[in-house]
C-alpha positions as a Markdown table, in Angstrom:
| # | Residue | x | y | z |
|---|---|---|---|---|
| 1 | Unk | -15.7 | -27.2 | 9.0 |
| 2 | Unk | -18.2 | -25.4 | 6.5 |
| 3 | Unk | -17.9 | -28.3 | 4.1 |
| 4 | Unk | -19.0 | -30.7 | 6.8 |
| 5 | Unk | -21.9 | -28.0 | 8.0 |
| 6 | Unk | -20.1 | -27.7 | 11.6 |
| 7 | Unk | -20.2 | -24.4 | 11.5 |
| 8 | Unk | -23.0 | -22.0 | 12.9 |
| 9 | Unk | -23.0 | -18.7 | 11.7 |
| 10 | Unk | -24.1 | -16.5 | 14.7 |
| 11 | Unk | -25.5 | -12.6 | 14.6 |
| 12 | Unk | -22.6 | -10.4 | 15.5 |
| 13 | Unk | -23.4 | -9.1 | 18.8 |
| 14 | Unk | -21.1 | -7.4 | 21.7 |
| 15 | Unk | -18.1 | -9.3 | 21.7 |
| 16 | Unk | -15.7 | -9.3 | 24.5 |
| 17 | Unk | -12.2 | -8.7 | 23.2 |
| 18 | Unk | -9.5 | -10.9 | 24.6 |
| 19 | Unk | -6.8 | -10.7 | 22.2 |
| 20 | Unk | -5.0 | -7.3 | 24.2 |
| 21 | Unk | -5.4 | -9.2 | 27.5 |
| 22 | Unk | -4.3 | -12.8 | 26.1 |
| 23 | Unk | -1.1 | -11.0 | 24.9 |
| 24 | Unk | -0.4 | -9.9 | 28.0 |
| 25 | Unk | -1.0 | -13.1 | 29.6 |
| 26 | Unk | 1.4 | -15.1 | 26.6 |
| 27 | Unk | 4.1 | -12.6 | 28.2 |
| 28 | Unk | 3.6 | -13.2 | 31.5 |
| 29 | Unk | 3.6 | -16.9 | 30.9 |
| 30 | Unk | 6.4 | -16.9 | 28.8 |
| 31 | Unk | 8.2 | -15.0 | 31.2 |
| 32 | Unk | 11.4 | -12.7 | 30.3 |
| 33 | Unk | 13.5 | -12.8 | 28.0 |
| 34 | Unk | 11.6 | -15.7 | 26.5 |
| 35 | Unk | 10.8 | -14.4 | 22.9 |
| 36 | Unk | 10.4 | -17.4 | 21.2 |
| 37 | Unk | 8.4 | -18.8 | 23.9 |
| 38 | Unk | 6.3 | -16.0 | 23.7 |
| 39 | Unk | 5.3 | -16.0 | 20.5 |
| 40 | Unk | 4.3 | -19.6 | 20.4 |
| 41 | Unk | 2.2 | -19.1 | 23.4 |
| 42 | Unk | 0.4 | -16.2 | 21.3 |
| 43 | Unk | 0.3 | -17.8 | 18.5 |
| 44 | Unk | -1.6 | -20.8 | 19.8 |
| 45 | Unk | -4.1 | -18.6 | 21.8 |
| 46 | Unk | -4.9 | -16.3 | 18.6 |
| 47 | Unk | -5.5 | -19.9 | 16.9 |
| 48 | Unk | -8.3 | -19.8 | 19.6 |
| 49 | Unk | -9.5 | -16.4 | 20.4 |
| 50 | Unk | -12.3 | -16.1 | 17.8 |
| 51 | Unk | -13.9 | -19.4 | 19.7 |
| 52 | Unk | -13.6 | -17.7 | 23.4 |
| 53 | Unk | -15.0 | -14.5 | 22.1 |
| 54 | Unk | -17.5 | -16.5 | 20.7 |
| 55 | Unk | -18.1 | -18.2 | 23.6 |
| 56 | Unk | -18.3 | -15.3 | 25.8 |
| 57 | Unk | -20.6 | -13.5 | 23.7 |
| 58 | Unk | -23.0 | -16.5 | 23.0 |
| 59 | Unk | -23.6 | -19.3 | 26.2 |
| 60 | Unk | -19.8 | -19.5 | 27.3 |
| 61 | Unk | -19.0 | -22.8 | 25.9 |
| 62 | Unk | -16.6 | -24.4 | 23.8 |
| 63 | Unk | -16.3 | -27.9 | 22.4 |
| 64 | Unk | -12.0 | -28.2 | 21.7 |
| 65 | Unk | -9.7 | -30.7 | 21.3 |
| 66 | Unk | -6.7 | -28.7 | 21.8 |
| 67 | Unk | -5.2 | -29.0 | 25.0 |
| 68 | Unk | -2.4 | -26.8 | 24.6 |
| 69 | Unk | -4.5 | -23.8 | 24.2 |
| 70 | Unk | -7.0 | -25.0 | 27.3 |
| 71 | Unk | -4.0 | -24.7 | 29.3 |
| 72 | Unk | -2.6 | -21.4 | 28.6 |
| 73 | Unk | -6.6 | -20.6 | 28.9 |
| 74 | Unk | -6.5 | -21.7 | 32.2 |
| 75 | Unk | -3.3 | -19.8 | 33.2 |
| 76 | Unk | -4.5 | -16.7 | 31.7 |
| 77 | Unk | -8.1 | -17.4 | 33.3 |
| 78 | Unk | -6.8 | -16.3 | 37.0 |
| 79 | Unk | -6.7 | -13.1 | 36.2 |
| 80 | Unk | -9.4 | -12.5 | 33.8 |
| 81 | Unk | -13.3 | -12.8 | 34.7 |
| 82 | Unk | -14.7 | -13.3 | 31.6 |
| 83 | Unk | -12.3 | -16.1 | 30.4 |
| 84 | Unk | -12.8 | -17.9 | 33.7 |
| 85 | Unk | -16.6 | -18.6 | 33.0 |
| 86 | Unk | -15.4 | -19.9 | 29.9 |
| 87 | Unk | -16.8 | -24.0 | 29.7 |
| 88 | Unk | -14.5 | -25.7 | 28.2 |
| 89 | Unk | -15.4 | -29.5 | 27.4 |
| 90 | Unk | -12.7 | -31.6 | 25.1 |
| 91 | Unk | -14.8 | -34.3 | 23.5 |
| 92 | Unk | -11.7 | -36.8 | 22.8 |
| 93 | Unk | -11.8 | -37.0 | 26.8 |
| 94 | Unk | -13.8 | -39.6 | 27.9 |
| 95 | Unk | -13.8 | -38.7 | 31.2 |
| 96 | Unk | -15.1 | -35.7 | 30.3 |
| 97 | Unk | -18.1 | -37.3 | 28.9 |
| 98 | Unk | -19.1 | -34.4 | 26.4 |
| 99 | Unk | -21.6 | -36.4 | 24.3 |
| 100 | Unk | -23.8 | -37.0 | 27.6 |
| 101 | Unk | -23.1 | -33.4 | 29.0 |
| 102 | Unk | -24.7 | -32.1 | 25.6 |
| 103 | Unk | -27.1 | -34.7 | 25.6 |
| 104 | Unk | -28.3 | -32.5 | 29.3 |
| 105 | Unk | -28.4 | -29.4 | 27.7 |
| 106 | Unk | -24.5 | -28.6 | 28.1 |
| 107 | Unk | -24.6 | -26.5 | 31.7 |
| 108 | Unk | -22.8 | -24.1 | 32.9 |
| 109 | Unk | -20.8 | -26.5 | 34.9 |
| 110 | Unk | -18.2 | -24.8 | 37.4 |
| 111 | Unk | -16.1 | -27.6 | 37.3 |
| 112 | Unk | -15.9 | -27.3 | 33.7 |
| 113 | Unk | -14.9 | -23.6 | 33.4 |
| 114 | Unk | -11.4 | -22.3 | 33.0 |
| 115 | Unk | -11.1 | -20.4 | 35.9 |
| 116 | Unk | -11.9 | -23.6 | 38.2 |
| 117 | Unk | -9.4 | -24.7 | 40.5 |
| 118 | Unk | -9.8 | -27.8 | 42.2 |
């Protein structure tokens, strides 16, 4: 991603730790005595927590193409605030439309935020 200068190097500000509650929600999700469940489930989301923190800390949005992880995200939304408000936009979508939703200035769409529930 550097290589290709896709990366944005932010200033470090207060970040909103998720990985203690996204544990949690991994083991709730995975449910008992589902081990090796469970640690896939954590393994994908600490793939991914670096982006929500990110994203929390710095406009809430995130550009992904991983599905797998947007789902447990949604699971683990309902009961976290801050990951809720989490926009979450997968640009291999096309119904999603990301290049014209950047193209407005990416809003804070509710429809497009983890926690939404339609």
């Amino acid at each position: 991603m550097i290589a290709k200068k896709r990366w944005l190097f932010v200033a470090r500000g207060e970040e909103i730790p998720f990985g203690e509650a996204l544990i949690q929600c991994a083991e709730n999700l995975a449910g008992p005595d589902q081990n090796g469940l469970q640690k896939k489930i954590i393994s994908a989301l600490n793939k991914d927590t670096h982006l929500v923190g990110a994203a929390a800390s710095h406009g809430k949005r995130v550009a992904s193409l991983d599905e797998v992880v947007r789902g447990y995200l949604r699971a683990c939304a309902a009961k976290d605030a801050n990951l809720s408000e989490i926009v979450w936009v997968n640009p291999n979508i096309p119904d999603e439309q990301a290049c014209e939703w950047v193209a407005a200035g990416a809003p804070l769409e509710m429809v497009r935020t983890l926690g939404f529930a339609p």
